[in-house]
N, C-alpha and C positions, 0 to 999 in steps of 0.2 A: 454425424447425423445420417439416419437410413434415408433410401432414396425417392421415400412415400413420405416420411416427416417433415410437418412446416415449424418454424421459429416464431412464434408470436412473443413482441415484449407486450409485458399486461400495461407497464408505465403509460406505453403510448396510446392503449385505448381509450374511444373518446369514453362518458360518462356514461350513454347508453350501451355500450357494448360491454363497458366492465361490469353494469348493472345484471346483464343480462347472462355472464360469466359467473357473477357470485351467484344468482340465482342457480342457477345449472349445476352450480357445486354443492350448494346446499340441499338438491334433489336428488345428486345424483345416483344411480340407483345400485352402481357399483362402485368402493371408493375405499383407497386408504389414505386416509387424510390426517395431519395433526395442523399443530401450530406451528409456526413458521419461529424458527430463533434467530438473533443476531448473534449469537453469542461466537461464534466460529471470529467473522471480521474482526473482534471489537478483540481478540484474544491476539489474531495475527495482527492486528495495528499496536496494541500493548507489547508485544513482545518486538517489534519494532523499532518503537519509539524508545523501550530499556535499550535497548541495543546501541543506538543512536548516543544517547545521553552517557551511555558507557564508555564509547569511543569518543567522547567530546572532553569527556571528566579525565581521562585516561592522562595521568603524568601535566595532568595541565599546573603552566604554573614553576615546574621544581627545574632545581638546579642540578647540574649546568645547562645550560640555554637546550645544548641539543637535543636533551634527551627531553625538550620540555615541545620538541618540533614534530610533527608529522610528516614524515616522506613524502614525495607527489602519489607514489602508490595507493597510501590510502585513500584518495580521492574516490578509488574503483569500489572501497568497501561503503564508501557514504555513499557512493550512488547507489548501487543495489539495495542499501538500506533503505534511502527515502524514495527508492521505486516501490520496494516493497513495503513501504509504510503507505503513499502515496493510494498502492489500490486497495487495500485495505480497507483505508476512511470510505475508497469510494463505494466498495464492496456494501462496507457497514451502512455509508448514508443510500443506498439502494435496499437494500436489508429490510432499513427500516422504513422506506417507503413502501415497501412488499408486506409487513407485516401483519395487514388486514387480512392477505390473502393464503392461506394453507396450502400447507407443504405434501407432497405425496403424487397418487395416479388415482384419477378418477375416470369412470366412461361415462358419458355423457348421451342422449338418445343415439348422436350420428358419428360420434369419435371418443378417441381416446385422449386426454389431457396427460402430461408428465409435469409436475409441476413441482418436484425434485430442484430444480436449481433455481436460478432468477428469470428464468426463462420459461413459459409455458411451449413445450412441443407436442403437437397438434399432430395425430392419425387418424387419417378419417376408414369409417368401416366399407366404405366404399375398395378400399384395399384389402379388407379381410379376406383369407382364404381357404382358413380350418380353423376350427376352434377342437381341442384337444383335448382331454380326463387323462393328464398322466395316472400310472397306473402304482405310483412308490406309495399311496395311503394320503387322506388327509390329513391335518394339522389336526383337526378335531370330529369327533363321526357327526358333529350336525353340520359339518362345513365338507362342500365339493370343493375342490380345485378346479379353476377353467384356462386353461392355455391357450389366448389367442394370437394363431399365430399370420402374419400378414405377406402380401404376395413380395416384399423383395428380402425373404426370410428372417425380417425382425418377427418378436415378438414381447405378449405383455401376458402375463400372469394376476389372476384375480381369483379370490376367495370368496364363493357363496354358499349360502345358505340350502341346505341339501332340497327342501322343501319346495324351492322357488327353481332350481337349476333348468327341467323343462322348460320353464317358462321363459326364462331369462336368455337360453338354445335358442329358443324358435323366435324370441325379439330379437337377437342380435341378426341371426340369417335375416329373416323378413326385409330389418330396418338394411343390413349389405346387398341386399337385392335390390330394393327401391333406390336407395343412390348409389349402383351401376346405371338401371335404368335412367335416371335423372340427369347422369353425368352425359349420359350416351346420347338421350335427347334433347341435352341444354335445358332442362328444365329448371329454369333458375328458381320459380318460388319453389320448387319441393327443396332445391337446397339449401334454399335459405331458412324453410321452416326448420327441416331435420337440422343443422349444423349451425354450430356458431358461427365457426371460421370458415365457411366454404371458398375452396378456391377458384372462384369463378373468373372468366376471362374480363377486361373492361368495357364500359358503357359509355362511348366520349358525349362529355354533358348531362351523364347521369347523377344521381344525387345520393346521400347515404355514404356510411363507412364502405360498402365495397362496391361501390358503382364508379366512383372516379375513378379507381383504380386496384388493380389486381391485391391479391392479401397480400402476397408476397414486396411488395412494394411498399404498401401503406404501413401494414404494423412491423416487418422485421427488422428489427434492431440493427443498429448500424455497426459495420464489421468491429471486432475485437480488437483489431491490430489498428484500427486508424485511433484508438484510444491509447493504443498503451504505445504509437507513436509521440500523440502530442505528451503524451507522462512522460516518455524515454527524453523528448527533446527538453522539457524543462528541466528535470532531471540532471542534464547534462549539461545544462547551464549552472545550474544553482550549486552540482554538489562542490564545482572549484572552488564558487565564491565560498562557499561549508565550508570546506579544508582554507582554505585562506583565511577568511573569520577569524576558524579558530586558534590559526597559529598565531593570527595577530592580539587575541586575547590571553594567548600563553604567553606572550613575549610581556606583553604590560602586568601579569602578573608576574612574570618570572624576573622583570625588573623589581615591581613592586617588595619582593622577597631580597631581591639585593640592598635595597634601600633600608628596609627592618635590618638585616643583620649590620651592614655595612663597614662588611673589614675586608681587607685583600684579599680573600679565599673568594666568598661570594661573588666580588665583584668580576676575579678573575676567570669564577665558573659563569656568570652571564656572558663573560666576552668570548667563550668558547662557542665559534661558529660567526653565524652573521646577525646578530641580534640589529634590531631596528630601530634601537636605541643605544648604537654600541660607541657614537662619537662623544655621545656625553658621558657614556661611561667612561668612557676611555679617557678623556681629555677633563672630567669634572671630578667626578666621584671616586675614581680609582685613585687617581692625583691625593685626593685628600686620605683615604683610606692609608695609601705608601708614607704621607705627612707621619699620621699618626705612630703609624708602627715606627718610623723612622726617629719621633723624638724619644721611644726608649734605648735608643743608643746612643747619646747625650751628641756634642756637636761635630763630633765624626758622622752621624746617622746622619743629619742635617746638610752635611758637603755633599756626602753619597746621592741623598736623594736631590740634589740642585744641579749636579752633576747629569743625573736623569729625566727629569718636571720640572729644569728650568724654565720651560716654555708655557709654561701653565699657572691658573688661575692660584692653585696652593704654592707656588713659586715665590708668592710675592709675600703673604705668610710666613712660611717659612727661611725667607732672607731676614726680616723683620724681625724673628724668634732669633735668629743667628745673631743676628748684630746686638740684641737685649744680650745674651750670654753673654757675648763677647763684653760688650760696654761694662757686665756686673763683673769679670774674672777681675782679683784682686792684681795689681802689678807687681811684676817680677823682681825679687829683693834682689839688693844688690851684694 
């Protein structure tokens, strides 16, 4: 920001002063103005939000357990994600509160408006200090170019009408001469008439948008960084609990998929790593999975695995199966 530019948010103007803002745009006598889109935020929160869901879906679920886990590393890419989802929304639901108001640079009787981003930036011509005809041609022979450029060497560039450019000269000097004068002699009503935004010093116990207090005080938006602190600090709360969430829904899937196939393979790829459900696997499901494959090796398979899950819930199965075989084998001829 040049060091004659004020920040005005338009949000925080009361209803009079925004009234009196759209009017001024809709006069105003120099202007490139369009419609204001959303379309930018609502693109970067889209693109976001895929993101997010991509890394969420990512391996969720499959076997073996670990590949179904996210390292702590990724924590750092969900945070950046939902920091940058995060401004986005806020970007968009700002957007679209802004959406009445047109996009562009207009000049106004006593300044200049930038109204290019969320932010109205405020020149008043009381800093004017050339206005200039480059000399590379206009854009079109019924259009002049006017370069006005301002005393701490910004400048703004406006296209007018070849017919009117005198005219438009000698109001812009006139209107930078009167508020020097005005500024020089406190003449608060001339600047208040010429100017929206004048930045005039305060009136303790005076009344109105700029009597209680300086412009700079009343309308300027509050710093960027104490926003995108309190976004950073949620942020970095929530993305652990993210990453934790979602490995905790990978694992209940990724049981869940042991449980559909449920034969020794599966279950021994969940038990790979630290699943959070790995005592029942281990001591339930796998137990009975080794039963199965075990009674296709008739009652040798049955010793072997009692020899191993004696301790276990298919232990007690499986002795039962034993001793039925046993009880059926015919006795040995003599």
């Amino acid at each position: 920001m040049s060091s004659v530019e004020r920040v005005i948010d338009p949000l925080a103007l009361p209803a009079e002063q925004r009234a009196r803002l759209d009017a001024a745009l809709a006069r105003a006598r120099l202007a490139d103005l369009r419609p204001r889109a959303v379309v930018e935020p609502v693109v970067l929160a889209a693109a976001c939000l895929t993101a997010l869901v991509v890394l969420f879906v990512r391996h969720l679920g499959v076997l073996p357990w670990g590949a179904s886990q996210h390292g702590p590393g990724v924590i750092v890419v969900w945070a950046l994600g939902l920091f940058g989802l995060t401004l986005a929304l806020l970007a968009a639901r700002r957007a679209h509160r802004l959406r009445a108001l047109p996009q562009g640079r207009a000049l106004t009787p006593g300044e200049v408006l930038d109204l290019r981003g969320s932010l109205v930036r405020v020149i008043g011509l009381e800093h004017l200090e050339d206005i200039r005809e480059p000399t590379d041609g206009p854009i079109l022979e019924s259009l002049a170019t006017l370069k006005l450029c301002f005393s701490d060497g910004s400048f703004v560039v406006f296209h007018v009408d070849v017919a009117e450019r005198r005219a438009i000269l000698r109001d812009l000097e006139e209107t930078a001469a009167r508020l020097r004068e005005a500024h020089e002699a406190q003449d608060r009503a001339t600047l208040e008439r010429l100017q929206l935004f004048p930045d005039l010093p305060p009136i303790p116990g005076g009344d109105g948008p700029f009597r209680a207090a300086p412009i700079r005080e009343r309308f300027e938006p509050p710093a960027p960084t104490r926003a995108h602190a309190f976004v950073a600090l949620g942020v970095a709360c929530l993305s652990p609990l993210t990453w934790w969430g979602r490995n905790a829904v990978s694992d209940e899937l990724a049981f869940a998929r042991a449980q559909r196939e449920n034969d020794v393979a599966a279950w021994l790829a969940y038990l790979e790593g630290e699943p959070r459900r790995a005592h029942e696997a281990a001591h339930e499901h796998l137990p009975f999975a080794r039963l199965r494959q075990a009674r296709r090796h008739g009652n040798e398979g049955l010793r072997s695995f009692l020899r191993v899950y004696g301790h276990t819930k298919a232990a007690v199965e499986a002795r039962a199966e034993l001793e039925r075989r046993l009880r059926r084998r015919p006795p040995p001829t003599e």
